[in-house]
Z-matrix of the N, CA and C atoms (Angstrom, degrees):
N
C 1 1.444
C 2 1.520 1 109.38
N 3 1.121 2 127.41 1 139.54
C 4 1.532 3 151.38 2 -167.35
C 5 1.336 4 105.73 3 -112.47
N 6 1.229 5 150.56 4 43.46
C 7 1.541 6 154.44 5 167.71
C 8 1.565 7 122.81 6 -93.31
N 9 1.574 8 89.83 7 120.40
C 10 1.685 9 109.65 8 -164.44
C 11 1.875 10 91.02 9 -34.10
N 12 1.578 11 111.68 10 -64.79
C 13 1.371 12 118.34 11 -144.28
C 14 1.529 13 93.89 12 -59.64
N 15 1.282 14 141.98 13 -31.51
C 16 1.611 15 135.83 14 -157.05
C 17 1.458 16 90.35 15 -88.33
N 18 1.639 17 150.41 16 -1.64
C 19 1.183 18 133.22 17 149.27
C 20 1.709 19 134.66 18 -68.61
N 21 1.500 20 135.69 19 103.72
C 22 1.447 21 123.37 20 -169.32
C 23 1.683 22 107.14 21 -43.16
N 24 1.113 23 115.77 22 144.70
C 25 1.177 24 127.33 23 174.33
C 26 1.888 25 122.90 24 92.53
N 27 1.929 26 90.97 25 5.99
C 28 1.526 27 82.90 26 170.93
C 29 1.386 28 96.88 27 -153.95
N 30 1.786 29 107.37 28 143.85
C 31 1.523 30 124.22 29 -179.22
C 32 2.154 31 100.04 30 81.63
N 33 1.713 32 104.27 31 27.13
C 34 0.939 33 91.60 32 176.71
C 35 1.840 34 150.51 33 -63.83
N 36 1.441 35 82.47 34 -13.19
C 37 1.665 36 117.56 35 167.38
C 38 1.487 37 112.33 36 -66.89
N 39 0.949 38 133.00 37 -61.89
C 40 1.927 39 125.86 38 154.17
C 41 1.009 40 119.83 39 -48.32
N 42 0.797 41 119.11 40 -48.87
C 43 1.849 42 120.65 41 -167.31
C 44 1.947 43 99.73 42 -83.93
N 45 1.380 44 113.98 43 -10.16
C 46 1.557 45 108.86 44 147.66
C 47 1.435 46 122.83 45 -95.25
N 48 1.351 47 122.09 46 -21.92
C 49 1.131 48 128.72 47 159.39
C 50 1.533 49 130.94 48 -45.90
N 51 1.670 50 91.65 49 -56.21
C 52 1.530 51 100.58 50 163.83
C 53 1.839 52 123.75 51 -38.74
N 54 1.942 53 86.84 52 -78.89
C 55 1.302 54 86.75 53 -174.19
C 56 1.611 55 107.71 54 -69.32
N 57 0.865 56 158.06 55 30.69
C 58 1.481 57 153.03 56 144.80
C 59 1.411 58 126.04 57 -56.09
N 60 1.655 59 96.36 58 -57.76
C 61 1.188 60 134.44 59 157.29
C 62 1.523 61 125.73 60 -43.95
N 63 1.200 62 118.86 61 -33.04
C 64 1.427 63 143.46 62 -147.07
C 65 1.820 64 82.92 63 -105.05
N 66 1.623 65 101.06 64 -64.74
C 67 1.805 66 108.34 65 172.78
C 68 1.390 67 108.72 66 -33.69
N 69 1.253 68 105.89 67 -64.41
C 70 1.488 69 104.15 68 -150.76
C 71 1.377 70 108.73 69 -83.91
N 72 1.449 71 129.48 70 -12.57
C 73 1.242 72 115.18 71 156.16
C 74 1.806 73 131.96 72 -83.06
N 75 1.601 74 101.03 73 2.02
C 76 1.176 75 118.20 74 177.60
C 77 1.813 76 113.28 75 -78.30
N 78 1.508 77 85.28 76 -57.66
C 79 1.602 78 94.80 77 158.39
C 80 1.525 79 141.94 78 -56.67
N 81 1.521 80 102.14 79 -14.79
C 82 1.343 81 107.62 80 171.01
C 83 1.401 82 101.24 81 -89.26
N 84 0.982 83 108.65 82 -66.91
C 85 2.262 84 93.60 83 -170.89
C 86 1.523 85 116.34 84 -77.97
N 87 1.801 86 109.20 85 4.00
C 88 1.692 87 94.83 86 146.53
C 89 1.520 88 120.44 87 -62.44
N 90 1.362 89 112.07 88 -28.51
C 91 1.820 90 126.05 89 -157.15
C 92 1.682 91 81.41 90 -92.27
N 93 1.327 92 128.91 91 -34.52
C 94 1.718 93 96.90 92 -169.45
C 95 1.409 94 105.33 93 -79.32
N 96 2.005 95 104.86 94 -35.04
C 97 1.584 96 89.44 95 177.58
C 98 1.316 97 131.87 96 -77.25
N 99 1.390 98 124.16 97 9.46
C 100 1.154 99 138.63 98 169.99
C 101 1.871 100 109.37 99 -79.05
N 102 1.670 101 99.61 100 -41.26
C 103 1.515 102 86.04 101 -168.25
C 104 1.551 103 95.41 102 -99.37
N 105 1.300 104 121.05 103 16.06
C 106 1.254 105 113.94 104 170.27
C 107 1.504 106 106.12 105 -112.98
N 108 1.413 107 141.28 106 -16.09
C 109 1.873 108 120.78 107 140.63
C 110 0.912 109 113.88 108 -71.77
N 111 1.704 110 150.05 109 -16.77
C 112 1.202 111 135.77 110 140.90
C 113 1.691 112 134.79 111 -24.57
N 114 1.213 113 102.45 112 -47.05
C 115 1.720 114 116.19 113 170.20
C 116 1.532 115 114.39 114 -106.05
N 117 1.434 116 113.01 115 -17.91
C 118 1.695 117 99.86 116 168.05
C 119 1.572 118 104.32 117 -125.98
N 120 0.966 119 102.89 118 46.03
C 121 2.186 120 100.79 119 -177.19
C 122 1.491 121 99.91 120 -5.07
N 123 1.073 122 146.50 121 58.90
C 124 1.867 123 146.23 122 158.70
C 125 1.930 124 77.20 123 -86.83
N 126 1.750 125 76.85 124 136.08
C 127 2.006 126 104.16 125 167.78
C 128 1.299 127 112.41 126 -71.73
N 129 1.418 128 119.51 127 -32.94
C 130 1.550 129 90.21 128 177.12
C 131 1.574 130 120.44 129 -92.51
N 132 1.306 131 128.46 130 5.81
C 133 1.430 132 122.21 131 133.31
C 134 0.971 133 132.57 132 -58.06
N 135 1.059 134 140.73 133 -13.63
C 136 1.660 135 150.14 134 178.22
C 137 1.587 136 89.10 135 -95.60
N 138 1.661 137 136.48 136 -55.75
C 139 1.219 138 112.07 137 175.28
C 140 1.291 139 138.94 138 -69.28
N 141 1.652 140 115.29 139 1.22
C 142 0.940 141 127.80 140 -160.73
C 143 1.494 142 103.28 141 -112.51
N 144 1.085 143 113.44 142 -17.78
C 145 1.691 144 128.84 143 170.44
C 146 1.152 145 107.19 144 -76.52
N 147 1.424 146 132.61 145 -49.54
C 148 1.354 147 138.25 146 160.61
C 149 1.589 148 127.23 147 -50.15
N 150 1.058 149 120.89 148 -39.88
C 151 1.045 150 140.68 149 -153.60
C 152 2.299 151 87.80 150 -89.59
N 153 1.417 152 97.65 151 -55.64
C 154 1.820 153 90.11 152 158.84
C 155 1.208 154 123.45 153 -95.93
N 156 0.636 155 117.22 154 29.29
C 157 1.965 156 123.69 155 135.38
C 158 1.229 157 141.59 156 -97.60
N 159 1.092 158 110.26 157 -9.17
C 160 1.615 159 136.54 158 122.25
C 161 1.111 160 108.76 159 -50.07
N 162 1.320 161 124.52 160 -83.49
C 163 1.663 162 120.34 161 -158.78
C 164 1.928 163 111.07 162 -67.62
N 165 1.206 164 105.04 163 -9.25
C 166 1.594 165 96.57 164 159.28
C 167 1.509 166 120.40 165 -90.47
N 168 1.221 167 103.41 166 -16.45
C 169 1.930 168 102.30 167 170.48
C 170 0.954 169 100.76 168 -89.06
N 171 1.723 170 135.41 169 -25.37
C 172 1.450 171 107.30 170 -171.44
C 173 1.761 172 102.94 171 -81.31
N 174 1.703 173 117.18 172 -19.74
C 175 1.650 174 129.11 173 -173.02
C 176 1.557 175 95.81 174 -75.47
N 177 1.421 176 122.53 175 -32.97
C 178 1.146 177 117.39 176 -175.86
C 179 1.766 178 116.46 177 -61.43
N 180 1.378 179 115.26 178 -50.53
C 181 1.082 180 130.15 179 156.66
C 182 1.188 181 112.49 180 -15.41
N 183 1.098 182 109.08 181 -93.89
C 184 1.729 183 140.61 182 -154.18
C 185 1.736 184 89.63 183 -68.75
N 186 0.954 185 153.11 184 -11.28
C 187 1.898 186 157.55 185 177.53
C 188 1.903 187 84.40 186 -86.18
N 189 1.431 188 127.27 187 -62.42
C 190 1.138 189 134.00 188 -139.64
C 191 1.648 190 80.63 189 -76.53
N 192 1.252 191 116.23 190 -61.34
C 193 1.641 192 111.62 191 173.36
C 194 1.579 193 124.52 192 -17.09
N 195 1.872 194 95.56 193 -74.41
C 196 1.329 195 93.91 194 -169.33
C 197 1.529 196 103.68 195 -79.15
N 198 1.341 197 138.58 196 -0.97
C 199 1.665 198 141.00 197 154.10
C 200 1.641 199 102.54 198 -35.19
N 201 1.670 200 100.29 199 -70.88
C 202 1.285 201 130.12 200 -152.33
C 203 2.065 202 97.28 201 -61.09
N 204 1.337 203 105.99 202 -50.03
C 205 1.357 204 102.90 203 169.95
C 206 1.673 205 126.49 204 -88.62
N 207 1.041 206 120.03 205 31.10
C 208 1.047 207 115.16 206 155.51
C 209 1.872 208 111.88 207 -118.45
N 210 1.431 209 98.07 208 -0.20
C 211 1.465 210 106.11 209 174.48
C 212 1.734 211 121.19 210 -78.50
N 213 1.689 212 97.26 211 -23.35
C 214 1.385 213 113.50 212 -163.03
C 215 1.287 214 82.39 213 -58.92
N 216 1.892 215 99.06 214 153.07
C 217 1.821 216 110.90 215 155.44
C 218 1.633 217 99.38 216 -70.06
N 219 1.369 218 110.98 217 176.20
C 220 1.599 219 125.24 218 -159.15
C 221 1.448 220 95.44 219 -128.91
N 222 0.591 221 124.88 220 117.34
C 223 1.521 222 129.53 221 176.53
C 224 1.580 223 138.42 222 -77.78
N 225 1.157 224 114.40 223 87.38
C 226 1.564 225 105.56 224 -168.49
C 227 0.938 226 141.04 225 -32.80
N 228 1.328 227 130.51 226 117.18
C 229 1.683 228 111.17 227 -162.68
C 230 1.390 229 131.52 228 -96.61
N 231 1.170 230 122.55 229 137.13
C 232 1.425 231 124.69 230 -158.71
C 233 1.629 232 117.64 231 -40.67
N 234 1.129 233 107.99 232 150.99
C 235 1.575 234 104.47 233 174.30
C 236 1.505 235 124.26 234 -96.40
N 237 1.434 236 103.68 235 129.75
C 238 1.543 237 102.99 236 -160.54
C 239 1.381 238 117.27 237 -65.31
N 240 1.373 239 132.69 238 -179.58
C 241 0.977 240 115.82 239 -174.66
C 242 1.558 241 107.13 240 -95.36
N 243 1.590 242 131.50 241 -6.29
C 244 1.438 243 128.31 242 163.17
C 245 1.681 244 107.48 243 -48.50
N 246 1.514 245 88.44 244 -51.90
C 247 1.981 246 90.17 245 -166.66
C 248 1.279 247 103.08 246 -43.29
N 249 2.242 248 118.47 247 -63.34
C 250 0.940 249 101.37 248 -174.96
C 251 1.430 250 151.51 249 -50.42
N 252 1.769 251 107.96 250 -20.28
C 253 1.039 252 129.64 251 170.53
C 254 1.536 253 120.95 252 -70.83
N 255 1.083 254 134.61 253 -28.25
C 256 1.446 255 148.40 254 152.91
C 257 1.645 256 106.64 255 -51.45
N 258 1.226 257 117.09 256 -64.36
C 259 1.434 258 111.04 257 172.20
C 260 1.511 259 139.56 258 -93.80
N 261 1.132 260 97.15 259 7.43
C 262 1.502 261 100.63 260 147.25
C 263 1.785 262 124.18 261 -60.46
N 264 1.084 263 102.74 262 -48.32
C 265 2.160 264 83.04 263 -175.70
C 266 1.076 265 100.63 264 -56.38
N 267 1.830 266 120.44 265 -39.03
C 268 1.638 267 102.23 266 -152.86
C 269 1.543 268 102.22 267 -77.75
N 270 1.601 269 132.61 268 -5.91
C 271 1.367 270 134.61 269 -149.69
C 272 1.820 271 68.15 270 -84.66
N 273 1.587 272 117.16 271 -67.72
C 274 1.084 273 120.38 272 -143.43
C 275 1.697 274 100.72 273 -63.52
N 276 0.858 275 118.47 274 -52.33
C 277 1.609 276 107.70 275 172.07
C 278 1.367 277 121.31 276 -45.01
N 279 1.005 278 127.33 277 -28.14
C 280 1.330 279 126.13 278 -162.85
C 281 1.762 280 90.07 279 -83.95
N 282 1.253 281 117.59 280 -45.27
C 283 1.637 282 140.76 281 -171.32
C 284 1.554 283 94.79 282 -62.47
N 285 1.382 284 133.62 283 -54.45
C 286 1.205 285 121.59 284 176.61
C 287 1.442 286 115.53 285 -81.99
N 288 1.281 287 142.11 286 -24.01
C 289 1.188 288 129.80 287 176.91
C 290 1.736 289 103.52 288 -82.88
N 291 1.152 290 123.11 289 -28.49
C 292 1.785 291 102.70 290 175.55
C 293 1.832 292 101.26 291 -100.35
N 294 1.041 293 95.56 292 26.23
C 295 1.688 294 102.46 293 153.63
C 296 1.514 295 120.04 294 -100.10
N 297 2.147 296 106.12 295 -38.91
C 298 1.399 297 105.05 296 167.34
C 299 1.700 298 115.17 297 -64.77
N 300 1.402 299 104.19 298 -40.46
C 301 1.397 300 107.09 299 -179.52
C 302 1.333 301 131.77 300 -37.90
N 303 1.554 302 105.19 301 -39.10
C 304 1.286 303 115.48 302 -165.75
C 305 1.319 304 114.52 303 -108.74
N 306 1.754 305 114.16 304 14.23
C 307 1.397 306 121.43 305 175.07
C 308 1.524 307 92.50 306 -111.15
């Protein structure tokens, strides 16, 4: 598959959205299953609290990522050599007529 968004460095605004999203609902039912083996000690709340606390360090990650790349500078990209070839006559015209101008 060939999809703009599955390349780093593009559609980086969703793909932080996502996992943001992904965080903060991770963090919410770590905190209920936390305060819910707190008042009923049952084991699989305690594994299940664990088990998203993991998944908020691994969401934490992946937020700091797409943070981190949308911080990068962007780099201008070179100009091909069609463009230059397109604007060359008009550079040069412009170069010889305020050359007549100014003689």
């Amino acid at each position: 598959m060939d999809l703009k968004v599955l390349k780093c460095g593009n559609c980086e605004e969703l793909k932080l959205g996502v996992h943001a999203m992904a965080l903060g609902l991770a963090a919410l039912c770590g905190l209920y299953n936390a305060a819910a083996w707190l008042s009923r000690r049952e084991q699989h709340l305690a594994v299940n609290t664990v088990l998203y606390a993991a998944l908020i360090a691994f969401e934490q990650q992946h937020v700091s990522h797409h943070i981190a790349e949308l911080r990068r500078p962007q780099s201008a990209p070179e100009p091909s050599t069609s463009v230059i070839a397109e604007v060359a006559p008009a550079v040069a015209v412009a170069v010889i007529a305020a050359t007549g101008i100014a003689a």
